[in-house]
Structures are given as C-alpha cells and as structure tokens.
PARO-721923 format. One line per 5 residues: number of its first residue (from 1); their letters; for each residue x, y, z of N, C-alpha, C, O. Coordinates in steps of 0.2 Angstrom, whole numbers. Example, Ala and Ser with C-alpha at 12.3 -4.5 7.8 and 13.67 -1.06 7.14 Angstrom:
% PARO-721923
1> as> 66/-28/39/62/-22/39/66/-16/39/71/-17/42; 64/-11/35/68/-5/36/64/0/39/67/6/40
***
This chain:
% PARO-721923
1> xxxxx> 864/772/862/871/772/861/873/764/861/869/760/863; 880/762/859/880/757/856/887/755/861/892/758/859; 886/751/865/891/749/870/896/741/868/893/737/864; 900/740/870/907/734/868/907/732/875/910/735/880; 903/727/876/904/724/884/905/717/885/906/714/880
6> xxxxx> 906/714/890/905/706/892/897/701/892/892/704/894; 897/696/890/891/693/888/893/688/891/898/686/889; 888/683/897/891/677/900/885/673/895/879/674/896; 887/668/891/884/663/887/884/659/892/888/659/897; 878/653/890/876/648/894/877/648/901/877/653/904
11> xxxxx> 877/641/906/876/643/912/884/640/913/887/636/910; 886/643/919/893/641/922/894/633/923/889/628/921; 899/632/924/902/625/925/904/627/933/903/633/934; 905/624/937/908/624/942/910/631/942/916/632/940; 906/637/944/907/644/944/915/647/939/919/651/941
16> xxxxx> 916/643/933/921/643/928/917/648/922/914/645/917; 916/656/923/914/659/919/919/659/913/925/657/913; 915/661/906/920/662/901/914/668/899/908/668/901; 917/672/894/911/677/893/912/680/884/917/677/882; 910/682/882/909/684/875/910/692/874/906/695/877
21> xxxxx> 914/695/872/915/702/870/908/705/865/907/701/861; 904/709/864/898/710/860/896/717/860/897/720/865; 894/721/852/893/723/854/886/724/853/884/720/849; 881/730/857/875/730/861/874/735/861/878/740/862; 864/735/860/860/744/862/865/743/871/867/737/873
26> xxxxx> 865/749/874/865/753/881/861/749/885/862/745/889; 854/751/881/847/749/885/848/742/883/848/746/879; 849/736/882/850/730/882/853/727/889/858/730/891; 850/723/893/852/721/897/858/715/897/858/713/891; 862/713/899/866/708/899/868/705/895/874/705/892
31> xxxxx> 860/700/896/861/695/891/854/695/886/850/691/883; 854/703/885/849/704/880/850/704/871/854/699/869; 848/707/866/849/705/860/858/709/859/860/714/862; 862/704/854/868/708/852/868/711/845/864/710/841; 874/715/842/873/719/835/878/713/835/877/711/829
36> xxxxx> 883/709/837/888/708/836/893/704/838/897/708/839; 894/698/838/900/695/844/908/695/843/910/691/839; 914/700/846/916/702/842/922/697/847/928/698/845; 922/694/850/928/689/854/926/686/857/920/684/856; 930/684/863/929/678/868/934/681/873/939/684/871
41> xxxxx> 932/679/880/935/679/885/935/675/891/929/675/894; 943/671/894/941/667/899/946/668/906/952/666/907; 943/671/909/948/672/916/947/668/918/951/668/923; 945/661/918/949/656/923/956/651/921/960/648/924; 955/652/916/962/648/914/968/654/916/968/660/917
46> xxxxx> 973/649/915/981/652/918/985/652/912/984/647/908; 989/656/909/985/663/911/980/665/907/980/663/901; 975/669/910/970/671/905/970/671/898/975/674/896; 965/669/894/964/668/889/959/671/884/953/669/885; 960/677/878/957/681/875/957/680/870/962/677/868
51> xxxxx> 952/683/865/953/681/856/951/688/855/947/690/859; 952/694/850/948/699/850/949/700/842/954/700/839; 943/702/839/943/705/832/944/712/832/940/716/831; 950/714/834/952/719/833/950/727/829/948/732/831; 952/722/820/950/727/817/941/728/817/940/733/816
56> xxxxx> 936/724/819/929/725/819/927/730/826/922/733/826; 933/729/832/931/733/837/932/741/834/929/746/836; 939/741/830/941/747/828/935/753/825/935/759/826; 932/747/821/927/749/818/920/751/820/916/754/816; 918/750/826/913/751/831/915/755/835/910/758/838
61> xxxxx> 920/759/837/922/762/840/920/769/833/916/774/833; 925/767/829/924/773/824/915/777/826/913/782/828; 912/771/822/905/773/822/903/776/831/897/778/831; 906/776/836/903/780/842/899/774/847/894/776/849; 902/767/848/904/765/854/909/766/857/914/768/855
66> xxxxx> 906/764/863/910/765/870/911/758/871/906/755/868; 916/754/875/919/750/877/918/751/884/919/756/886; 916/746/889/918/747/897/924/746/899/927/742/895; 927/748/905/933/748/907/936/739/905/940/738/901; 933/737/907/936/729/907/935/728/900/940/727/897
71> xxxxx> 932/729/896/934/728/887/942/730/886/947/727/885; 939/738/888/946/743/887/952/740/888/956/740/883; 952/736/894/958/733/898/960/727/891/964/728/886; 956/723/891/957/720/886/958/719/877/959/714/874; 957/727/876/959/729/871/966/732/869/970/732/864
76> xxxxx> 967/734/875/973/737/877/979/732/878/985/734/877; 978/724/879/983/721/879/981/717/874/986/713/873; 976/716/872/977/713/864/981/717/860/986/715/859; 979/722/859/988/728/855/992/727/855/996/728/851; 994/724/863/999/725/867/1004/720/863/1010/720/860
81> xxxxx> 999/712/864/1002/706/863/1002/706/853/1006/703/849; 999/710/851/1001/709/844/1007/715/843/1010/714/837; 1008/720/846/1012/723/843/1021/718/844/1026/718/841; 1018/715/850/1025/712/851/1026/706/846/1031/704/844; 1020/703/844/1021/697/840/1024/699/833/1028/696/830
86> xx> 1022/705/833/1025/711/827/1032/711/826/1034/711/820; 1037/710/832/1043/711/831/1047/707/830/1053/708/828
***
C-alpha cells in the first residue's frame, strides 16, 4: 500500500526540523526509497509554513493511498487556505 507521510531530509539545525510530504511503499521506512515528493513542511517557523501539490496528492489518493493523520491535517488546511484565497 502506498502511504502520503512526513520525510525528515538531511540532518537538523539546531533541533529546527523541516520535513518533506512523499509519497512511499508502507513497508518503507522513514527515510527509505520515495515514489514521490509531493511538498514541503516546516513547523518551526511562525506561523507554520506549507507548500502542498495538491492536485498530485488528489491523485494518489485516487489511485488508493492513505495519508497519516498529520498529512490529513495539513491537507485539510491547504483547501482551507486556498479556498479562501479563492474569494
């Protein structure tokens, strides 16, 4: 199965994680082989800061990936913030 998770690239800064959205076999470990890099994500900046290819996730979804809750979360407020830029 084909999971949409978090990917910590390189090694931290000053415990200043920033992390990669990707999508990945299940059995792949962390920071094992990706199908995909589909964003970027950094919680330490104020306020958090996100890039998400949306329509390429819509499309992984189609095909029967799963997302983990913290994807979810932040696909959920990429819509959010685009539907409002929409108006």
């Amino acid at each position: 199965m084909v999971r949409i998770r978090l990917r910590k690239p390189g090694k931290p800064v000053k415990h200043r994680y920033h992390f990669h959205v990707v999508a990945c076999d299940a059995r792949e470990g962390r920071e094992g082989r990706v199908l995909e890099v589909l964003g970027y994500y950094d919680p330490s900046k104020n306020p958090e800061f996100y890039e998400l290819k949306l329509d390429r996730i819509e499309d992984w979804i189609r095909k029967g990936a799963q997302p983990t809750d913290t994807v979810k979360s932040l696909i959920k407020k990429a819509r959010k913030r685009l539907a409002n830029s929409a108006q």
